[in-house]
C-alpha positions as CSV (number, residue, x, y, z in Angstrom):
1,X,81.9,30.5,118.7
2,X,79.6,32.2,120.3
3,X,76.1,30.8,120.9
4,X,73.6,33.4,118.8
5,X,70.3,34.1,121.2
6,X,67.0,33.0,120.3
7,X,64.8,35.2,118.7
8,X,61.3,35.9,119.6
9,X,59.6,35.5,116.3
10,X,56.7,37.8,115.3
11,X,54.3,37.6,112.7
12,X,54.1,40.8,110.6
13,X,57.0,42.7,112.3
14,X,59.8,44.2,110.7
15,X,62.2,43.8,113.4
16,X,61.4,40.6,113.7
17,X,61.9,40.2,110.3
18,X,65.2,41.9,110.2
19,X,66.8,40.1,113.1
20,X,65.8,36.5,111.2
21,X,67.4,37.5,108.6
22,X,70.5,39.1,110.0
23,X,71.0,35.4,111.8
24,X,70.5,33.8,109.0
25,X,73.2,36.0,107.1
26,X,75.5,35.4,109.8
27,X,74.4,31.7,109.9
28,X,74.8,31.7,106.2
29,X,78.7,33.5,106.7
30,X,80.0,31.1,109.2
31,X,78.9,28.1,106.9
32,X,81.0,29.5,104.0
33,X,84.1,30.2,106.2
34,X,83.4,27.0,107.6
35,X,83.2,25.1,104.3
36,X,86.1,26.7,103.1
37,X,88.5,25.8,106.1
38,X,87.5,22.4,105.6
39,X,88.2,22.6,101.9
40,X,91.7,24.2,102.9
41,X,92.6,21.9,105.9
42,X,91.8,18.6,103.3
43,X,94.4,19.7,100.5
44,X,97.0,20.7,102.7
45,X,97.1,17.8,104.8
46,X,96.6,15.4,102.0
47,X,98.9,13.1,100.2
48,X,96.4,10.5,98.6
49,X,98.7,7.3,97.8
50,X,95.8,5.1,95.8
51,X,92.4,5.8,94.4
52,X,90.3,4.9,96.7
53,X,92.1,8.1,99.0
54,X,91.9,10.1,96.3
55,X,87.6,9.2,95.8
56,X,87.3,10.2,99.2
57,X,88.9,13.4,99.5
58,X,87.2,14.5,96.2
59,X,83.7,13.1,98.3
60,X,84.8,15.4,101.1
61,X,85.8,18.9,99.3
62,X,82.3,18.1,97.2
63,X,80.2,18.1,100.2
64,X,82.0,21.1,101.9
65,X,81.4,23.0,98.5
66,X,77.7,22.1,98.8
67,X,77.4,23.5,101.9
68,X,79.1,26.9,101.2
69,X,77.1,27.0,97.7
70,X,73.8,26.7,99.5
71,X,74.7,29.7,101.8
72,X,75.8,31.6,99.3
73,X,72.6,31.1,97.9
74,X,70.3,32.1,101.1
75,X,72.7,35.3,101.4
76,X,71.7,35.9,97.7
77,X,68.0,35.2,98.9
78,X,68.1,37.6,101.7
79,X,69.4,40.1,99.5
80,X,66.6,39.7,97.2
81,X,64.4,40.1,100.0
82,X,65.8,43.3,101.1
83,X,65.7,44.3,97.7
84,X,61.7,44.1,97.4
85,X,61.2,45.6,101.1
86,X,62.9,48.5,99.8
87,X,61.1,48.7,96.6
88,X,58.4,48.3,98.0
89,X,58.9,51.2,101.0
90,X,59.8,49.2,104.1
91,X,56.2,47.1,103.2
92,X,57.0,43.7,104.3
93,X,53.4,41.7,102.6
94,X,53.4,43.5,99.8
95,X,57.0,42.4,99.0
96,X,56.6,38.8,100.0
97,X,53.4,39.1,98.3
98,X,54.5,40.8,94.6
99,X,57.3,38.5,94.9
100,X,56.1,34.9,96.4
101,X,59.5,33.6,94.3
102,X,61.6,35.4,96.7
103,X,60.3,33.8,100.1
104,X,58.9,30.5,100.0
105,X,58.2,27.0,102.4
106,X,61.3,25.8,100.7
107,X,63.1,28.7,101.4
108,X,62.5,28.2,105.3
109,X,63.1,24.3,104.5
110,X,66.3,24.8,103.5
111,X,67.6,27.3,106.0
112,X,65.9,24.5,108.8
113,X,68.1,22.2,107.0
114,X,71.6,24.2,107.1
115,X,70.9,24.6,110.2
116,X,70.6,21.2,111.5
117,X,72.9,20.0,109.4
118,X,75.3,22.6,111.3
119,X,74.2,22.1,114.3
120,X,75.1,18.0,113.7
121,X,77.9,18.7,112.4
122,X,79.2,20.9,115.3
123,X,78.6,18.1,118.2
């Protein structure tokens, strides 16, 4: 995979805004396909004998559908997002500000977490 560029982050600027959020799509995209090869690759190579196999292959699929849940949930996010720029004509504070359920510190927290947790995951 190719490694994404970093972005030069701006306060109050739409195309700065716009290219976060298209990285975190993508981000967001690769964790789901990701997820769900994993979820493939464990149940066709597996032929759990006891329990105890059984335990952790249901562990692993569990923890691969976490991770594609909670990026399907920040590609939900960034289309609410959208959603109020647009409602609000293209006005980036007033849609973050009619809307402070939309965008949030724990909104950036988790996508910092996906992240990382990608980025460990990957080494």
């Amino acid at each position: 995979m190719a490694r994404s560029k970093k972005q030069k982050i701006e306060v109050n600027s739409n195309d700065s805004l716009q290219n976060v959020m298209q990285e975190v799509y993508n981000n967001s995209c690769t964790q789901i396909q990701d997820a769900q090869k994993v979820i493939n690759e464990i149940s066709a190579a597996s032929n759990p004998e006891d329990v105890d196999e059984w335990a952790k292959l249901a562990k692993a699929k569990t923890d691969a559908l976490k991770v594609k849940d909670s990026a399907i949930k920040i590609k939900l996010d960034i289309g609410k997002l959208q959603n109020e720029i647009i409602k609000n004509s293209g006005d980036v504070a007033v849609a973050i500000n009619n809307s402070p359920d939309i965008v949030s510190k724990d909104s950036f927290a988790r996508v910092r977490e996906l992240i990382e947790n990608r980025n460990s995951e990957s080494k």
